[in-house]
C-alpha positions as CSV (number, residue, x, y, z in Angstrom):
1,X,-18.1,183.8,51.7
2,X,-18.0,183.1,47.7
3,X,-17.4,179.9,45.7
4,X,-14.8,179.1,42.8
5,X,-16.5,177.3,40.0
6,X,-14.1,175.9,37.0
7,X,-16.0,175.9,33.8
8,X,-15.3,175.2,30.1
9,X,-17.6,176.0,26.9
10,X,-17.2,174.2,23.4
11,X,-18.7,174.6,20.1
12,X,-18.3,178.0,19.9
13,X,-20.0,180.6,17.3
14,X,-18.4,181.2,13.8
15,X,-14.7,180.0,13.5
16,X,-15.3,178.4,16.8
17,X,-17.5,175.3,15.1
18,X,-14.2,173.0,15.1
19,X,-15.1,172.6,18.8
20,X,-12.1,174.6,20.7
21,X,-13.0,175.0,24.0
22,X,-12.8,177.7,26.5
23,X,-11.5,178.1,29.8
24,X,-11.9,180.0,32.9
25,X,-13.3,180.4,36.5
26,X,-16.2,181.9,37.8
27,X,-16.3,183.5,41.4
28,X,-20.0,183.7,43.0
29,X,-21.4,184.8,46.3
30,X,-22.5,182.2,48.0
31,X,-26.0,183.7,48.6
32,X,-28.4,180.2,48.5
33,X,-30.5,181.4,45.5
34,X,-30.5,184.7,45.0
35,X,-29.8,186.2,41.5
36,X,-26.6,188.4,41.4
37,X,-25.0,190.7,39.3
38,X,-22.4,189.9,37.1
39,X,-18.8,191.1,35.8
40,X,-17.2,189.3,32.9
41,X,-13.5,190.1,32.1
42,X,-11.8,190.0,29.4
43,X,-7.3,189.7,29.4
44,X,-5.2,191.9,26.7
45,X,-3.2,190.9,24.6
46,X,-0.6,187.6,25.2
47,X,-2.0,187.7,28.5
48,X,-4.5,185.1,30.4
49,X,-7.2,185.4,33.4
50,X,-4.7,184.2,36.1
51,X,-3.3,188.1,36.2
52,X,-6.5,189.2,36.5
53,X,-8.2,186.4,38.9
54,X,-6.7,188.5,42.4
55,X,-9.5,190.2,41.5
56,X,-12.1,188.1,41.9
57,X,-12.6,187.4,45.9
58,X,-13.6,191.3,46.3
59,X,-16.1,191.5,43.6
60,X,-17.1,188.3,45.1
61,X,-17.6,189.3,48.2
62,X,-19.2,192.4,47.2
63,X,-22.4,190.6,45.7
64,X,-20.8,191.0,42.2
65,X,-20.4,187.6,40.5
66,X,-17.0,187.7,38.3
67,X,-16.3,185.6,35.5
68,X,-12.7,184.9,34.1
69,X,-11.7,182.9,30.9
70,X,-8.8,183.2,28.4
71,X,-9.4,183.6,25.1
72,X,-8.4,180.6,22.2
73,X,-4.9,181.6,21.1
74,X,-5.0,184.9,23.6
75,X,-1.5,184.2,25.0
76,X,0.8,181.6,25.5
77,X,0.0,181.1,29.1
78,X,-3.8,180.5,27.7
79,X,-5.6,177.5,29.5
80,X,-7.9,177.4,26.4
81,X,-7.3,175.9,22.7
82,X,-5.7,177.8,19.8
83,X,-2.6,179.5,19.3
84,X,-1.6,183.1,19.0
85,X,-1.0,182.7,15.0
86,X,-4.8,182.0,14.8
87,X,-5.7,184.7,16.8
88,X,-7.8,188.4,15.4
89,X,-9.7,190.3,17.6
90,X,-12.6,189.0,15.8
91,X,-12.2,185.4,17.3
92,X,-11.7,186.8,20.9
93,X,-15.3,188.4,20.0
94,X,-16.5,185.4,19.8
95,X,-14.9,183.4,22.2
96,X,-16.6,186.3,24.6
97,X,-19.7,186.2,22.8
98,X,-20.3,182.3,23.8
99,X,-19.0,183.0,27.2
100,X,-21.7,185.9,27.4
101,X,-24.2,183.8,26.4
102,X,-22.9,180.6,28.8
103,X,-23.3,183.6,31.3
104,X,-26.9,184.9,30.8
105,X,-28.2,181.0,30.8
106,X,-26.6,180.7,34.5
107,X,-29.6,180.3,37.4
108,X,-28.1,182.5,39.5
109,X,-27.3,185.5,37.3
110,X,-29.5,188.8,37.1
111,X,-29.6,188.9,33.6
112,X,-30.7,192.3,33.8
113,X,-27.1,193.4,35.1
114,X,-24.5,192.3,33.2
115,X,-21.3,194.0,32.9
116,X,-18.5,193.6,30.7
117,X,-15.0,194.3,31.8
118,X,-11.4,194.6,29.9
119,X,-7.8,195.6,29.4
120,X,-6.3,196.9,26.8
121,X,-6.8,194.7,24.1
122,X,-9.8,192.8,25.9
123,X,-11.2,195.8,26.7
124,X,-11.3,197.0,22.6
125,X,-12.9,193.2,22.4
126,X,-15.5,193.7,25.0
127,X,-16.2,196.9,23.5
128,X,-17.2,195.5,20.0
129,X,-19.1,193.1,21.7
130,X,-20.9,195.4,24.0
131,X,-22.0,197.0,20.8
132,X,-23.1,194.2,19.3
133,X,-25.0,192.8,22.0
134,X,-25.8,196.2,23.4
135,X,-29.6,194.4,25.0
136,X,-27.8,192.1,26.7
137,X,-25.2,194.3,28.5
138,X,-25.8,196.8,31.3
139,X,-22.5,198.4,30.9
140,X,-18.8,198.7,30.0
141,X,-15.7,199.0,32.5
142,X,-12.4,199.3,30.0
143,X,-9.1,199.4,31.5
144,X,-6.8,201.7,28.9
145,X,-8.8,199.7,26.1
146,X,-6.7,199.3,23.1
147,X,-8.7,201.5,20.7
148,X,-5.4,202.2,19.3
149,X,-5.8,198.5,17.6
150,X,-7.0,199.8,13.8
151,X,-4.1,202.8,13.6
152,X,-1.5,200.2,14.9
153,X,-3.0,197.6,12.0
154,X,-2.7,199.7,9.4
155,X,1.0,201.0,10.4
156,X,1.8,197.4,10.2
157,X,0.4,197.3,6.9
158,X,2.0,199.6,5.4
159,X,6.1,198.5,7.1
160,X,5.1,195.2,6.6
161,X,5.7,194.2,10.6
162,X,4.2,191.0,11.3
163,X,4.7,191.0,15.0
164,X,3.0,192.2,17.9
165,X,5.5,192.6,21.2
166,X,7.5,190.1,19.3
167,X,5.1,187.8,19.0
168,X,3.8,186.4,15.5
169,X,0.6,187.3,14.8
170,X,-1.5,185.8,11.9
171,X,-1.9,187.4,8.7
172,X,-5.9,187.7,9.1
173,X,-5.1,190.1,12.2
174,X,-4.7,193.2,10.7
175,X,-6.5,193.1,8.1
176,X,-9.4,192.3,10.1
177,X,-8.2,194.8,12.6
178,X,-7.5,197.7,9.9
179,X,-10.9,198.5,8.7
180,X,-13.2,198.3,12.0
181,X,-14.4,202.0,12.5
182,X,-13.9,202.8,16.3
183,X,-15.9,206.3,16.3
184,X,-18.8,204.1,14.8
185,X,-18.2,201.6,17.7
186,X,-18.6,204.2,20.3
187,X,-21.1,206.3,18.9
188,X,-23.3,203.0,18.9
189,X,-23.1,201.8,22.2
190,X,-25.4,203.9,24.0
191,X,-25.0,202.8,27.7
192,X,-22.6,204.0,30.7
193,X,-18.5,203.3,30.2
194,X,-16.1,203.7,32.5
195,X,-12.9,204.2,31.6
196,X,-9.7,203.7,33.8
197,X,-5.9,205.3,31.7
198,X,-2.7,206.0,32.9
199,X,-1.5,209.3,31.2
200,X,1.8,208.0,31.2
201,X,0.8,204.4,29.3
202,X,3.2,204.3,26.1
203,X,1.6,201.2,24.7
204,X,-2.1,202.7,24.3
205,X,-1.8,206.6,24.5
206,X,-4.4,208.1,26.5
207,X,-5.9,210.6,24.1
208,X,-7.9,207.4,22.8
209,X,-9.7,206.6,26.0
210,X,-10.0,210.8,25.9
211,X,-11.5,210.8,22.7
212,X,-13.3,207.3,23.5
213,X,-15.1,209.2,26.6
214,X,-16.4,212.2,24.1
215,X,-17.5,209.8,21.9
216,X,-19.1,207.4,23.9
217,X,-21.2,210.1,25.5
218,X,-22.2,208.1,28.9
219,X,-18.8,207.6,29.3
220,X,-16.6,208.6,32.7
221,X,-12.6,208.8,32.7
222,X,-10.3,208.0,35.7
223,X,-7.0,209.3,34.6
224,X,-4.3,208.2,36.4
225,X,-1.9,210.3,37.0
226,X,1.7,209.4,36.6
């Protein structure tokens, strides 16, 4: 048995102090009080938790508590504030940042085993985060994380593209995105990653998660083949 908890955090760190709030879902065994570890995932780009929540009931299930939110501007389907022209992966940071730290404060979390989980985009996101708050997190799981973000910033740059899967994306997002040094990002972590890449994916080509997993250096790769 597990239970579905909706939850929403506001007043969020940096250019989150105009009070947008977050949204999402939480899935927890329901154990009485025992502390559980915990899984928080992150949704790539124009996307939102609800394709990730089928998740959930397994992890769940398994003694894994799994949290789900949607980042401020993250999509259009996004349950939380913001819009898409707002949006850098710099906010998404911390938009997972304060959900981190909602999570860690929770009575019946092991703090000691926190995970953090992504795709593509979310996945680059939880990755500078899991840098960043390397003492706080147990581990990375990245689904084809879009490492591919600072090359595909400074393309843009230089054609002058101001879309993203034809949707408008703010100015601020690639120049934040251009000059964040992924090798340094890697090399910096320090703590097991999992990566998970189709060899076929056109979007985010899989020598990244190749090179990320040499880099890394704790690091497995699941290819997928086909």
């Amino acid at each position: 048995m597990y239970l579905i908890k909706k939850y929403d955090i506001q007043g969020l760190h940096g250019s989150k102090e105009n009070g947008q709030l977050v949204r999402g879902v939480i899935f927890r065994p329901d154990e009485g009080d025992e502390k559980f570890p915990a899984v928080i995932f992150s949704h790539g780009f124009g996307s939102c938790y609800a394709d990730l929540i089928h998740h959930g009931d397994g992890f769940a299930q398994s003694g894994i508590v799994c949290v789900f939110f949607d980042f401020c501007g993250g999509g259009a389907a996004s349950t939380s504030d913001g819009d898409m022209k707002s949006m850098t992966v710099e906010t998404e940071a911390a938009d997972l940042d304060a959900v981190l730290d909602t999570v860690i404060g929770l009575p019946y979390i092991n703090s000691e085993a926190i995970y953090l989980q992504g795709e593509s985009q979310g996945g680059f996101v939880s990755a500078i985060v899991g840098v960043r708050r390397k003492s706080d997190i147990k581990g990375l799981i990245l689904w084809y994380p879009a490492f591919v973000i600072p090359d595909d910033a400074r393309e843009r740059l230089k054609t002058g593209t101001t879309h993203v899967f034809g949707q408008e994306i703010s100015p601020e997002y690639d120049n934040v995105a251009k000059d964040i040094d992924v090798k340094e990002l890697q090399r910096g972590f320090g703590k097991p990653v999992l990566l998970i890449h189709g060899d076929r994916d056109e979007v985010v080509p899989i020598e990244y998660s190749r090179e990320a997993a040499a880099s890394y250096g704790y690091a497995t790769l699941k290819e997928i083949r086909g």
